[in-house]
Gaussian input, Z-matrix of N, CA and C with variables (Angstrom, degrees):
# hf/3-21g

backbone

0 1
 N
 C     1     B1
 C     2     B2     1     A1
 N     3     B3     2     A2     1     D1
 C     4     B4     3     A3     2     D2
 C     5     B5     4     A4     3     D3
 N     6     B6     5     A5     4     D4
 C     7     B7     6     A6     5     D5
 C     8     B8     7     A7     6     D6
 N     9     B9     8     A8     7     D7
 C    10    B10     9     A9     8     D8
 C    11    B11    10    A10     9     D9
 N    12    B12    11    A11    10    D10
 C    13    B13    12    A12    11    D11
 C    14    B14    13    A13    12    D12
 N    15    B15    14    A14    13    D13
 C    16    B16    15    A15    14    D14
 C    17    B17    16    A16    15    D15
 N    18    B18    17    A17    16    D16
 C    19    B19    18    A18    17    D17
 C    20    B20    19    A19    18    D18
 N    21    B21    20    A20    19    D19
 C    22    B22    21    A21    20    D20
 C    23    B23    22    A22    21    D21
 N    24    B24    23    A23    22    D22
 C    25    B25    24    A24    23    D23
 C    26    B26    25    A25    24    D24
 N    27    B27    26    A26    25    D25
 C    28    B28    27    A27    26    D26
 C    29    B29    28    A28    27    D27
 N    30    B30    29    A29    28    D28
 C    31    B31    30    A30    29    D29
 C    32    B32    31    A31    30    D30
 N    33    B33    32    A32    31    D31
 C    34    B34    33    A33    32    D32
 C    35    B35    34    A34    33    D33
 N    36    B36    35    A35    34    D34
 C    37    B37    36    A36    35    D35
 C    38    B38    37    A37    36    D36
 N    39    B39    38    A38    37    D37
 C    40    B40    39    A39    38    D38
 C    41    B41    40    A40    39    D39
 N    42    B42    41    A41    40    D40
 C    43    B43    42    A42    41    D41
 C    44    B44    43    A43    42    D42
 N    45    B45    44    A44    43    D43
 C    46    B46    45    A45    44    D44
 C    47    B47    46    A46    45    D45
 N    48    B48    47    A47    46    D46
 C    49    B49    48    A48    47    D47
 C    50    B50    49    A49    48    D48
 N    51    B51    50    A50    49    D49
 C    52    B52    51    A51    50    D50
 C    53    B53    52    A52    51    D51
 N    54    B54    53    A53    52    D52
 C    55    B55    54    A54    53    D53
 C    56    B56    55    A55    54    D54
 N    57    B57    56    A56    55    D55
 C    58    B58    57    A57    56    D56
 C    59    B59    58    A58    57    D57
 N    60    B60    59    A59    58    D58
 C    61    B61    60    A60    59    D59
 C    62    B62    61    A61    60    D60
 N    63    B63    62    A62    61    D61
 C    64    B64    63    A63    62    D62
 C    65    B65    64    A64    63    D63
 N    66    B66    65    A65    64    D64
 C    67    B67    66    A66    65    D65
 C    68    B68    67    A67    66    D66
 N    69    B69    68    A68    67    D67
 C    70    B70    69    A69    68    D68
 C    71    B71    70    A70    69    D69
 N    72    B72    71    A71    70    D70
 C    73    B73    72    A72    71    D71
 C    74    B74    73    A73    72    D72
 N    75    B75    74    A74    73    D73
 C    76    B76    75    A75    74    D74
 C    77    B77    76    A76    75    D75
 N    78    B78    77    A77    76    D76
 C    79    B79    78    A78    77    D77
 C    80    B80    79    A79    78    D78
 N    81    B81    80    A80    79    D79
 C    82    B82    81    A81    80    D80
 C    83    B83    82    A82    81    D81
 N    84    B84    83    A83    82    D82
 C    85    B85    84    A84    83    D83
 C    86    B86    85    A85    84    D84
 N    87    B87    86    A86    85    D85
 C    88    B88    87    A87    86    D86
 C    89    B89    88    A88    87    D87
 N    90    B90    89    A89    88    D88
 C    91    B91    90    A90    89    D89
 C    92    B92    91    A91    90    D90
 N    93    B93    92    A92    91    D91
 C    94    B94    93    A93    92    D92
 C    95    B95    94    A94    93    D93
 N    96    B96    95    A95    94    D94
 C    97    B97    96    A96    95    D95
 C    98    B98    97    A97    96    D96
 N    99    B99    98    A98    97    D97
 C   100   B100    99    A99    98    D98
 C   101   B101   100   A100    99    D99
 N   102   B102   101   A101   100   D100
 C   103   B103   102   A102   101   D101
 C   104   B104   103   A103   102   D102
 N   105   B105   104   A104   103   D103
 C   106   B106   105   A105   104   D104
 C   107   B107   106   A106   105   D105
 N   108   B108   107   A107   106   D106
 C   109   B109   108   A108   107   D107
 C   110   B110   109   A109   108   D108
 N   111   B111   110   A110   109   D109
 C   112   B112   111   A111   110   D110
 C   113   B113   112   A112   111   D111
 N   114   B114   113   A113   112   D112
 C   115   B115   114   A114   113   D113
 C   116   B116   115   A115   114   D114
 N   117   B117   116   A116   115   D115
 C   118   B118   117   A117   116   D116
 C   119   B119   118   A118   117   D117
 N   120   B120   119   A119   118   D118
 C   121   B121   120   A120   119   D119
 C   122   B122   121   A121   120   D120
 N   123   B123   122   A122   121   D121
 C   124   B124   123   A123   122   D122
 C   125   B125   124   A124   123   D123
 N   126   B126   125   A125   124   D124
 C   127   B127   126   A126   125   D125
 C   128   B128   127   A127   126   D126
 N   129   B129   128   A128   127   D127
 C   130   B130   129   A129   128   D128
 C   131   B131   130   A130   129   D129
 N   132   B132   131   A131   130   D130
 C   133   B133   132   A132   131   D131
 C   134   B134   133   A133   132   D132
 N   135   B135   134   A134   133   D133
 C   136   B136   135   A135   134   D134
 C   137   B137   136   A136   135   D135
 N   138   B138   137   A137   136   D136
 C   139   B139   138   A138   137   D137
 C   140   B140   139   A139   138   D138
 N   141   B141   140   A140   139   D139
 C   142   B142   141   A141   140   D140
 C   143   B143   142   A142   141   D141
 N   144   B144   143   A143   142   D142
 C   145   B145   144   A144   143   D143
 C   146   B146   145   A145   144   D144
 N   147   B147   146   A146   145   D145
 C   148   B148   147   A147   146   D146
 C   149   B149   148   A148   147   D147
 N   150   B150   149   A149   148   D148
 C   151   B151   150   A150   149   D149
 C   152   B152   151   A151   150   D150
 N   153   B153   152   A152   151   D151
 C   154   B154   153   A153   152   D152
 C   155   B155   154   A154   153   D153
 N   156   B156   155   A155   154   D154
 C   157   B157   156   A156   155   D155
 C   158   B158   157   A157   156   D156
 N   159   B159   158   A158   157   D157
 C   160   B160   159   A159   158   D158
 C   161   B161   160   A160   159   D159
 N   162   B162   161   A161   160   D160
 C   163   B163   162   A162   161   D161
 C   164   B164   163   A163   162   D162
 N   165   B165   164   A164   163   D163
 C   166   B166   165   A165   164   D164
 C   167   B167   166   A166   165   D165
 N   168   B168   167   A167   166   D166
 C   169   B169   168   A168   167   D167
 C   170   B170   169   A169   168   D168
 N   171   B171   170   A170   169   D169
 C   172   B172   171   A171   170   D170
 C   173   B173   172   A172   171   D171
 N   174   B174   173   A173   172   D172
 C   175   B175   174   A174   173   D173
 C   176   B176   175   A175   174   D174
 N   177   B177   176   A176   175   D175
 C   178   B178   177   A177   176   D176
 C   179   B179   178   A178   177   D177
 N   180   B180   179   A179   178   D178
 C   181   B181   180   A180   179   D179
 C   182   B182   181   A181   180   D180
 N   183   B183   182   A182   181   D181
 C   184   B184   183   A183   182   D182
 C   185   B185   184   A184   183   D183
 N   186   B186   185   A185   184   D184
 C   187   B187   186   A186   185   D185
 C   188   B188   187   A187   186   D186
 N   189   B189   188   A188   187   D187
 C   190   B190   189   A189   188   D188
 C   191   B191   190   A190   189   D189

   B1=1.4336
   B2=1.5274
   B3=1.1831
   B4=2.0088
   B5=1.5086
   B6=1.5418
   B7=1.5318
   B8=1.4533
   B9=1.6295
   B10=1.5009
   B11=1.2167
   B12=1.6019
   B13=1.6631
   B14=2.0878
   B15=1.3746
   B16=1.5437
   B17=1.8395
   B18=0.9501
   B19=1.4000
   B20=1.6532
   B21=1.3598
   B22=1.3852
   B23=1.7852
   B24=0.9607
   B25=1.4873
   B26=1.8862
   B27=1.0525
   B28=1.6889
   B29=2.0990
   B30=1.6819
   B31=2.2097
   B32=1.6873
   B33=1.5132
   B34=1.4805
   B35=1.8180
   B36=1.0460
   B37=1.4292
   B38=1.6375
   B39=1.4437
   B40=2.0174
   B41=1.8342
   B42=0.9329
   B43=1.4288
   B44=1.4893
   B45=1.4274
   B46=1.8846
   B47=1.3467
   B48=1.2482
   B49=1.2457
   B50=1.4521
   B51=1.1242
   B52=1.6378
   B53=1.5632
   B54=1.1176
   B55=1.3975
   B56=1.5520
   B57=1.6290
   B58=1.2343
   B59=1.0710
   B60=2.0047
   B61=1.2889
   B62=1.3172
   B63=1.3426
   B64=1.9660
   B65=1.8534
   B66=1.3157
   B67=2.0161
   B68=1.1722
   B69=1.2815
   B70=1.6111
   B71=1.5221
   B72=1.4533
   B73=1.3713
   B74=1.7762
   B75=1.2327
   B76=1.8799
   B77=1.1708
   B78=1.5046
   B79=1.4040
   B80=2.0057
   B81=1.4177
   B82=1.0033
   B83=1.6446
   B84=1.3687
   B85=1.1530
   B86=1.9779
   B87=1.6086
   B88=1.2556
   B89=2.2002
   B90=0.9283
   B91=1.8121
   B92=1.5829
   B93=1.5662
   B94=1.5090
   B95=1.3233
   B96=1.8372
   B97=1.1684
   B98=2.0547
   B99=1.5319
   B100=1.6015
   B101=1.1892
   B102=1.3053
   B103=1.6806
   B104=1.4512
   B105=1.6173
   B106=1.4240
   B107=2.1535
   B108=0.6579
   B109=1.3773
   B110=1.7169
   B111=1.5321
   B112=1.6042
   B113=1.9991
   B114=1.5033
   B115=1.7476
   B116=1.8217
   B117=1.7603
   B118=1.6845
   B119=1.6173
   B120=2.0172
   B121=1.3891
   B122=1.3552
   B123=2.1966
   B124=1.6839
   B125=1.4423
   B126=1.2489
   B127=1.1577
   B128=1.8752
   B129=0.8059
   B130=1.3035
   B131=1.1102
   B132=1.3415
   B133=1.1476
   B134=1.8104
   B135=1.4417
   B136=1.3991
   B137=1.6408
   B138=0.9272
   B139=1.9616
   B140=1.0870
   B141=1.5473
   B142=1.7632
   B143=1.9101
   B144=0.9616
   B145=1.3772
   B146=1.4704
   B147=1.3166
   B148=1.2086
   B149=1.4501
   B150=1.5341
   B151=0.7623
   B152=2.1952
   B153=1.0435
   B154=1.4850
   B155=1.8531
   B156=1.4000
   B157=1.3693
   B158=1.3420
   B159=1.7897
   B160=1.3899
   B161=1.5147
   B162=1.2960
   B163=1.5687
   B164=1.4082
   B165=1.4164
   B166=1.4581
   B167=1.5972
   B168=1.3900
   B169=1.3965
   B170=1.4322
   B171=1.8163
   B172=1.4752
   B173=1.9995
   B174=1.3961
   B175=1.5160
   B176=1.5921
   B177=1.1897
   B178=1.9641
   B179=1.7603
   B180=1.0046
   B181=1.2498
   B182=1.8645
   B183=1.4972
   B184=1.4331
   B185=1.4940
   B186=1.4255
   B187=1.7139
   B188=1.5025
   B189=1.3076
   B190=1.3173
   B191=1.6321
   A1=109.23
   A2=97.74
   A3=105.82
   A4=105.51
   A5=115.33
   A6=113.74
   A7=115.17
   A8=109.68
   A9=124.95
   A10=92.23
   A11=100.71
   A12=102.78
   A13=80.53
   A14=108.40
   A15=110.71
   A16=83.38
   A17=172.90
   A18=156.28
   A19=109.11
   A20=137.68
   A21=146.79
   A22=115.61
   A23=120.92
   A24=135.18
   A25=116.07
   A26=104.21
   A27=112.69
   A28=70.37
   A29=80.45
   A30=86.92
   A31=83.37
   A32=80.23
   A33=129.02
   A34=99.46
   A35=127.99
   A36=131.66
   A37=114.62
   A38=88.83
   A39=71.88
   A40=98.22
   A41=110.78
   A42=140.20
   A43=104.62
   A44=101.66
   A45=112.25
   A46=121.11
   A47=136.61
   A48=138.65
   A49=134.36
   A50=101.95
   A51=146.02
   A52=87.06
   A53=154.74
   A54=149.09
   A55=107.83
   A56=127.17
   A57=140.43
   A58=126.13
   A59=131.15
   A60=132.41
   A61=98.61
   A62=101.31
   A63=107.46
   A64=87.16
   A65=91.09
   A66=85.72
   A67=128.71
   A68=124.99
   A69=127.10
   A70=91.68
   A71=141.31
   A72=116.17
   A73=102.05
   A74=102.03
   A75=94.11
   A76=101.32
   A77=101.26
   A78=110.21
   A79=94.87
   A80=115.49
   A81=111.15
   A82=135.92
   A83=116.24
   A84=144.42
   A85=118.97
   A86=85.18
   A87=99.24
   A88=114.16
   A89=120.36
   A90=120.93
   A91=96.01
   A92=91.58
   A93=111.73
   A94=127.07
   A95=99.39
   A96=105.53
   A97=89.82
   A98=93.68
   A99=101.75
   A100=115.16
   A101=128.22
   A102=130.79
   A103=108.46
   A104=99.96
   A105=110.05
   A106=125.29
   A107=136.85
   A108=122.69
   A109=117.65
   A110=106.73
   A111=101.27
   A112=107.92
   A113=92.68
   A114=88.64
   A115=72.72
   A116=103.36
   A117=121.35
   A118=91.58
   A119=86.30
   A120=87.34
   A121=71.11
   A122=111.92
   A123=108.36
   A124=103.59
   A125=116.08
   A126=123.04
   A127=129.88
   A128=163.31
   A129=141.96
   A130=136.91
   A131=149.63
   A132=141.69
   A133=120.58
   A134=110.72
   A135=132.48
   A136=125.16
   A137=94.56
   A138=108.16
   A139=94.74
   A140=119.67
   A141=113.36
   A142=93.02
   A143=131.73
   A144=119.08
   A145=125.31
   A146=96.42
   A147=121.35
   A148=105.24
   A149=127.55
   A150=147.79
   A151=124.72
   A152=95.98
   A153=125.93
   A154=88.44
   A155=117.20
   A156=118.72
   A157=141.10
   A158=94.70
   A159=104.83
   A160=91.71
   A161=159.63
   A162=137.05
   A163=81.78
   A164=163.32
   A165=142.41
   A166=102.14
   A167=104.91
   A168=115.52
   A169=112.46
   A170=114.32
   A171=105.08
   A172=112.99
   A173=85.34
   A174=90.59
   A175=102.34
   A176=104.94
   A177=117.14
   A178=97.52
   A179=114.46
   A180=128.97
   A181=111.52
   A182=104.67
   A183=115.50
   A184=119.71
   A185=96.97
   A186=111.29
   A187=104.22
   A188=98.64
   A189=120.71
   A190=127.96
   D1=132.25
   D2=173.41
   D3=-70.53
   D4=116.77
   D5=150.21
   D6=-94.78
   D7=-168.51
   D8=178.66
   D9=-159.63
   D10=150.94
   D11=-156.05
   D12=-116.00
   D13=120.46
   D14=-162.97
   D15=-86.55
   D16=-43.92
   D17=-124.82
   D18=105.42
   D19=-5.99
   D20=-163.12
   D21=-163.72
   D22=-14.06
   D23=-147.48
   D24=-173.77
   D25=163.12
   D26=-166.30
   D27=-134.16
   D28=134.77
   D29=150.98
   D30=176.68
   D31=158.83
   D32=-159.12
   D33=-38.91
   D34=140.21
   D35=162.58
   D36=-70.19
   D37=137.41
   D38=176.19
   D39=-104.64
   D40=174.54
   D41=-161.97
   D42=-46.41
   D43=-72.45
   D44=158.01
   D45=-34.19
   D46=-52.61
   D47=134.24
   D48=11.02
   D49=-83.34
   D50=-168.35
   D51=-77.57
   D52=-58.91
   D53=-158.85
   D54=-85.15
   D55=-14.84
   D56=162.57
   D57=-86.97
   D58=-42.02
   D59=-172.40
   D60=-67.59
   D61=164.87
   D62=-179.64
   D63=-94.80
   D64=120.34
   D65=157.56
   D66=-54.38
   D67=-33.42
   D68=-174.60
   D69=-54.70
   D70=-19.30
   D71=-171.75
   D72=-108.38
   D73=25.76
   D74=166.99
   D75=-102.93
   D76=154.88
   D77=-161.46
   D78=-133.92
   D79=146.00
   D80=178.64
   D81=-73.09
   D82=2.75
   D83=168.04
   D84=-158.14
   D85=159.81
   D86=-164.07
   D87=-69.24
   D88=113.72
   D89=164.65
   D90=-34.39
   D91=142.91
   D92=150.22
   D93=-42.04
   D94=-69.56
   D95=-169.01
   D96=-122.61
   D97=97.60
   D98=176.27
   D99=-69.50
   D100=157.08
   D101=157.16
   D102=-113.87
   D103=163.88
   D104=-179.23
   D105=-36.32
   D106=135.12
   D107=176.89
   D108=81.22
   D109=-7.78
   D110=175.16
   D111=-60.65
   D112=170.40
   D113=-167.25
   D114=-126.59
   D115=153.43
   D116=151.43
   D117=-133.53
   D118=159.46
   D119=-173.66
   D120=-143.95
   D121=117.29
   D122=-177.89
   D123=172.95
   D124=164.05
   D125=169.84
   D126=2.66
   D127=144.29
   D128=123.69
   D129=-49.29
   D130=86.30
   D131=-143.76
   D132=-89.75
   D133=6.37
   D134=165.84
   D135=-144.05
   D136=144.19
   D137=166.20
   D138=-32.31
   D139=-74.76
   D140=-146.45
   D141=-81.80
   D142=3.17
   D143=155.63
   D144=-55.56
   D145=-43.73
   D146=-151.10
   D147=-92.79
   D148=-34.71
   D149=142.47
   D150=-34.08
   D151=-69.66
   D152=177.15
   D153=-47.10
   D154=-60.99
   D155=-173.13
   D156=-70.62
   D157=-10.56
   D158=169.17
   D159=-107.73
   D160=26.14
   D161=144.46
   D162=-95.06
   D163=-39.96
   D164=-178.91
   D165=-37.59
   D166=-69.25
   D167=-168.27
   D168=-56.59
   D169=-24.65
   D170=-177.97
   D171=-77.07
   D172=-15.18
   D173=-168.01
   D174=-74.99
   D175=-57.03
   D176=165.63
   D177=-25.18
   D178=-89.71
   D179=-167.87
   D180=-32.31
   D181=-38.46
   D182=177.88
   D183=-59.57
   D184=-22.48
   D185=-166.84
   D186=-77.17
   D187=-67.82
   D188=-175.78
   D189=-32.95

């Protein structure tokens, strides 16, 4: 799953997102010490991640 590291917190990228960031800056695991705008591309490391990322995707899907 694609995150974005907001300034406090890592959560899920939504779709719009993901079709704008440049990939060359995802990285396959998460920095120590992240800054605003870093990208991971990996695991979910919780339920409510995982959770949180499939109503993104349900909402995407609603549009369409």
């Amino acid at each position: 799953m694609k995150q974005i590291y907001t300034g406090y917190k890592w959560r899920p990228m939504t779709p719009e997102e993901i079709e704008i960031m440049d990939a060359t800056r995802l990285r396959p695991y998460k920095l120590e010490e992240p800054e605003s705008g870093d990208l991971y591309d990996g695991p979910c490391e919780t339920d409510e991640d995982e959770e949180f990322y499939s109503f993104l995707r349900s909402l995407n899907w609603k549009r369409q």
